[in-house]
Each structure stands twice: as structure tokens, then as C-alpha cells.
C-alpha positions as a Markdown table, in Angstrom:
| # | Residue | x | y | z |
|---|---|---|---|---|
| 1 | Unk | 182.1 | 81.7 | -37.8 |
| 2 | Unk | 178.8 | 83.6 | -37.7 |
| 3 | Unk | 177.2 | 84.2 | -34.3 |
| 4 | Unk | 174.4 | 82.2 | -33.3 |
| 5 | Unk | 171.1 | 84.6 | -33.7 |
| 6 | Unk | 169.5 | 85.6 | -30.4 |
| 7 | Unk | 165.7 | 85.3 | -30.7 |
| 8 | Unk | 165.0 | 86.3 | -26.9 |
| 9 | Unk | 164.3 | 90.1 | -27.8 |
| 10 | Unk | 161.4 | 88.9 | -30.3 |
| 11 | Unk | 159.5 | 87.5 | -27.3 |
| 12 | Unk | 157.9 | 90.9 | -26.8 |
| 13 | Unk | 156.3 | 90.5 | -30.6 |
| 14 | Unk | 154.7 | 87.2 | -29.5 |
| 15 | Unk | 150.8 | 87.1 | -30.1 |
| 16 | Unk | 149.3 | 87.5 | -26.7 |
| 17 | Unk | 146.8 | 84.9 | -25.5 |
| 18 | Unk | 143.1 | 85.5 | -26.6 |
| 19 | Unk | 140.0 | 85.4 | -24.2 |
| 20 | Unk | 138.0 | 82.5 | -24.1 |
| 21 | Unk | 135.1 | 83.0 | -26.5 |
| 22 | Unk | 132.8 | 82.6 | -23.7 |
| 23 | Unk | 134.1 | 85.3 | -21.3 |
| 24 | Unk | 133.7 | 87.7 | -23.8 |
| 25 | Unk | 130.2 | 86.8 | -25.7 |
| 26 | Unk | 127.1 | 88.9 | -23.7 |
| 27 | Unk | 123.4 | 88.5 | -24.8 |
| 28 | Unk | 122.3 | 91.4 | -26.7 |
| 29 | Unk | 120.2 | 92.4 | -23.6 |
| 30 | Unk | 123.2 | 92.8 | -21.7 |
| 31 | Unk | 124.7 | 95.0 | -23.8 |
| 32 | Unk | 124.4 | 99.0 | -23.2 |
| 33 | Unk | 124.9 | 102.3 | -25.3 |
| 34 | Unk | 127.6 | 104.0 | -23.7 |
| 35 | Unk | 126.1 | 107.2 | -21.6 |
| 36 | Unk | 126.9 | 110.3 | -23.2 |
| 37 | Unk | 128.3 | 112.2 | -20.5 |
| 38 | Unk | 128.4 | 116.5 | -20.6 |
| 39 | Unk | 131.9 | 117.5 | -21.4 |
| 40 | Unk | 132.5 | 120.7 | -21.6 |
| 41 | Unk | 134.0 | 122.3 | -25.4 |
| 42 | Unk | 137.1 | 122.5 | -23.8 |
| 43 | Unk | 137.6 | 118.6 | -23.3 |
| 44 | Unk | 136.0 | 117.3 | -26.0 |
| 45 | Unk | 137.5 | 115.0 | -28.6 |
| 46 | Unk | 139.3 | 117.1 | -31.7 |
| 47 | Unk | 136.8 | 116.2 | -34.2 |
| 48 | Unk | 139.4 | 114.9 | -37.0 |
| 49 | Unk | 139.6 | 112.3 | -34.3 |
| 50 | Unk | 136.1 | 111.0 | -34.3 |
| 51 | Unk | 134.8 | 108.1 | -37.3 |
| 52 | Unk | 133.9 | 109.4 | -39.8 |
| 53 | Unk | 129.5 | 109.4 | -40.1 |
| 54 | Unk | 130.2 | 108.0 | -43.7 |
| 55 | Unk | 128.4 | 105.4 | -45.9 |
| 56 | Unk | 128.3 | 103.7 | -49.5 |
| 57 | Unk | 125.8 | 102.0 | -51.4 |
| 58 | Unk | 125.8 | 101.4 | -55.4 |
| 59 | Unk | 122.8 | 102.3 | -57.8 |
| 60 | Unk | 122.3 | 100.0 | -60.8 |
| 61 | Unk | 121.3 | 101.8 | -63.4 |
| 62 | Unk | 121.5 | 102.1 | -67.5 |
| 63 | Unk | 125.3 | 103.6 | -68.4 |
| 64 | Unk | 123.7 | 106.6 | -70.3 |
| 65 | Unk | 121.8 | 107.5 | -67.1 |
| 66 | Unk | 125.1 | 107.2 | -65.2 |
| 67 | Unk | 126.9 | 109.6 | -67.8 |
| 68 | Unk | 124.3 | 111.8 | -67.5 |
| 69 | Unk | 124.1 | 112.3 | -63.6 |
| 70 | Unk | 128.3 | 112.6 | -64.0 |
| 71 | Unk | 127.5 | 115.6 | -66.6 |
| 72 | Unk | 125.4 | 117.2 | -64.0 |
| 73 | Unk | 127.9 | 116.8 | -61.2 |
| 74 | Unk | 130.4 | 118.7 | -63.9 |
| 75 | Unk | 128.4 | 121.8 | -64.8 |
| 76 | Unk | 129.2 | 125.1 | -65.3 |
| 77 | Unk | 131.9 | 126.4 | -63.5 |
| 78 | Unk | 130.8 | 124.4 | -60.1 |
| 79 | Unk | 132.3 | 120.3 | -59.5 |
| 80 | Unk | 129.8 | 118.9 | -57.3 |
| 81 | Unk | 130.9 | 115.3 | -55.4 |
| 82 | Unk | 128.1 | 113.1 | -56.2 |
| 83 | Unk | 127.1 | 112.9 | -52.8 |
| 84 | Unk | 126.6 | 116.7 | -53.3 |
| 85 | Unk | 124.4 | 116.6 | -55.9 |
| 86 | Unk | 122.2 | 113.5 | -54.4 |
| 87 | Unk | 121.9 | 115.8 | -51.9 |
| 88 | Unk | 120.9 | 118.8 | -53.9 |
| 89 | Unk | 118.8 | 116.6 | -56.4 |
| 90 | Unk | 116.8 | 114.6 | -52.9 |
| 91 | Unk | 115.7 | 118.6 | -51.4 |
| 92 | Unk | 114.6 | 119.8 | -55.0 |
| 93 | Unk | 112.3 | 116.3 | -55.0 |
| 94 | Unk | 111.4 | 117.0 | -51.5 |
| 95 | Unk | 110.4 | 120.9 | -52.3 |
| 96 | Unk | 108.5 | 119.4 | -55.5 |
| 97 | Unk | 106.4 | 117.2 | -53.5 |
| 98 | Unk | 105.6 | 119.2 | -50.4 |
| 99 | Unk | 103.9 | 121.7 | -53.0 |
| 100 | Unk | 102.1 | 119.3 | -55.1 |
| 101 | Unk | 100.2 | 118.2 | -51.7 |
């Protein structure tokens, strides 16, 4: 006869109880930016560590268009990422307009 299954040790995995919603809502003048305090190099966070300062967005735009910025980002013997050659593409637009003023 099979032995009866002891369920006792899952107690650990039970969901713990959640804050009431209104101890943990603040008014949006309540809330803070954290202070940056001065740590020295030594103590400061390894920087794999840290959220990546990343974003997306999507550009709608006609399909030969699209193949030709992907030819660009392939070029010669360099493979640009695309955000490599926004980049490029954004300072050439930049220098092109600072000496047309």
C-alpha cells in the first residue's frame, strides 16, 4: 500500500500575504528620487550588474526603404547594428545642419 503523501514541507512554497493596496499607494508628491550617494570606484556596483539604459521604438516605413537602410547597415567589409548606423546617420544630419546655418 502506497504511503500517504506528506504535503507539510510545501508550506514553505505557499504565496506570502500581500500588503493592503492602501499601505503601499503614496501620492506622487511623496515619492523621492533616491540620493545618489559618493561611493568610491572600489565599491561600486560591477556594471554588468546595472539595467541596461536600453530602448525600442518601430519606424513605419515603405519595405524598399527598409531594405535599403538594411543594405547600408551591411556595407563593405563593416556590419553595423542598426542602432549603429541611426547613430551614425543622426551626427552626419546634425553636422549637415549646423553648417547650413
Amino acid at each position: 500500500m502506497p504511503r500517504k503523501l506528506d504535503t507539510s514541507r510545501l508550506e514553505k512554497f505557499a504565496p506570502k500575504p500581500r500588503r493592503d493596496a492602501t499601505e503601499t499607494h503614496r501620492e506622487p508628491e511623496e515619492v523621492k528620487a533616491p540620493a545618489k550617494a559618493s561611493v568610491p570606484p572600489s565599491e561600486q556596483p560591477w556594471p554588468s550588474r546595472e539595467a541596461p539604459q536600453e530602448g525600442q521604438f518601430t519606424i513605419r516605413a515603405p519595405l524598399d526603404e527598409i531594405a535599403r537602410f538594411k543594405k547600408m547597415c551591411q556595407q563593405d567589409r563593416f556590419k553595423y547594428t542598426y542602432a549603429a548606423m541611426l547613430s551614425i546617420l543622426m551626427d552626419r544630419f546634425e553636422e549637415d545642419e549646423g553648417s547650413s546655418r
